[in-house]
C-alpha positions in Angstrom: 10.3 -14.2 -0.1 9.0 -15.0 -3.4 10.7 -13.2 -6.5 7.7 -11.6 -8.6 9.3 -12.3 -12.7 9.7 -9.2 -14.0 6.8 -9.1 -16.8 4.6 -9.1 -13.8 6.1 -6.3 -12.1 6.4 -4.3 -14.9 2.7 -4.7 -15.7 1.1 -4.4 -12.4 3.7 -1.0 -11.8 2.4 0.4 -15.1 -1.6 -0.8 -14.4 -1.0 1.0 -10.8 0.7 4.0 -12.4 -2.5 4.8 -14.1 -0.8 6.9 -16.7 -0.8 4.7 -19.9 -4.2 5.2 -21.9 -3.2 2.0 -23.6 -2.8 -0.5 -20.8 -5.7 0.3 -17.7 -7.2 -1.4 -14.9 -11.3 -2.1 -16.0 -14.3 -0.5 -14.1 -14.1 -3.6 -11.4 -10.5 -3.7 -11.0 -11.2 -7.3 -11.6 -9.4 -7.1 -15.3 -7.2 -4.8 -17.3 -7.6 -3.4 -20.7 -5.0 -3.3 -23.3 -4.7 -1.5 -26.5 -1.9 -3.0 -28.7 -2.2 -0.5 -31.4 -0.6 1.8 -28.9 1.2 -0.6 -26.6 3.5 -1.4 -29.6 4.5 1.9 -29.8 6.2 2.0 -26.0 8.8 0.3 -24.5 6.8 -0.4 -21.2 8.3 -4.4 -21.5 11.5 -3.8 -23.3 11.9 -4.4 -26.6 9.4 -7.3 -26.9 6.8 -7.9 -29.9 2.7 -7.7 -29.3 3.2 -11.5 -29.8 5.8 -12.1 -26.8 3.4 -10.1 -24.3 0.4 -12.2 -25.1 2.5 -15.1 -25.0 3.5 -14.1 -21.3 0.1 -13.2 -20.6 -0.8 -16.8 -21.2 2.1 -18.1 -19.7 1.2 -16.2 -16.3 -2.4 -17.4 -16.3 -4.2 -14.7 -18.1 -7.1 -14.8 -19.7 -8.8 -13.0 -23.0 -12.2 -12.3 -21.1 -13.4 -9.9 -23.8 -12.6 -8.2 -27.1 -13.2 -4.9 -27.5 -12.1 -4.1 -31.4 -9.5 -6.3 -33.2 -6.8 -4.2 -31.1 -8.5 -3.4 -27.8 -8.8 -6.8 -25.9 -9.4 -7.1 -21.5 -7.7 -9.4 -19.6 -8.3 -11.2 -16.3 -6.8 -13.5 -14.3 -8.3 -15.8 -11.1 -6.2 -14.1 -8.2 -7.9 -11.0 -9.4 -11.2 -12.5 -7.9 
């Protein structure tokens, strides 16, 4: 059994929580939406900067597909397809 790392369980518990305004899965369910004005304000990944969760968004294959203002940015990634 593979080990999921835990920046990717923590994100896909708090996208399937569907609790956070800040951090939501998009119309399609293909892509999530992220608001780092507000993100920064939880602890959802531990005490990690805006920087270090777009870094491990890269790092896990992520991509910016679209941004909505200069803090409100969707994400996809290809297994979501």
């Amino acid at each position: 059994m593979t080990k999921v790392p835990r920046f990717i369980r923590r994100l896909y518990d708090a996208l399937e929580a569907n609790k956070y305004d800040f951090l939501k899965w998009d119309q399609t369910g293909r892509a999530f939406i992220v608001d780092y004005q507000k993100l920064k304000d939880t602890m959802i990944f531990g005490k990690t900067t805006i920087a270090t969760v777009i870094k491990q968004l890269n790092n896990y294959g992520f991509k910016l597909t679209k941004r909505i203002t200069k803090h409100i940015k969707i994400y996809s990634h290809d297994i979501f397809n």
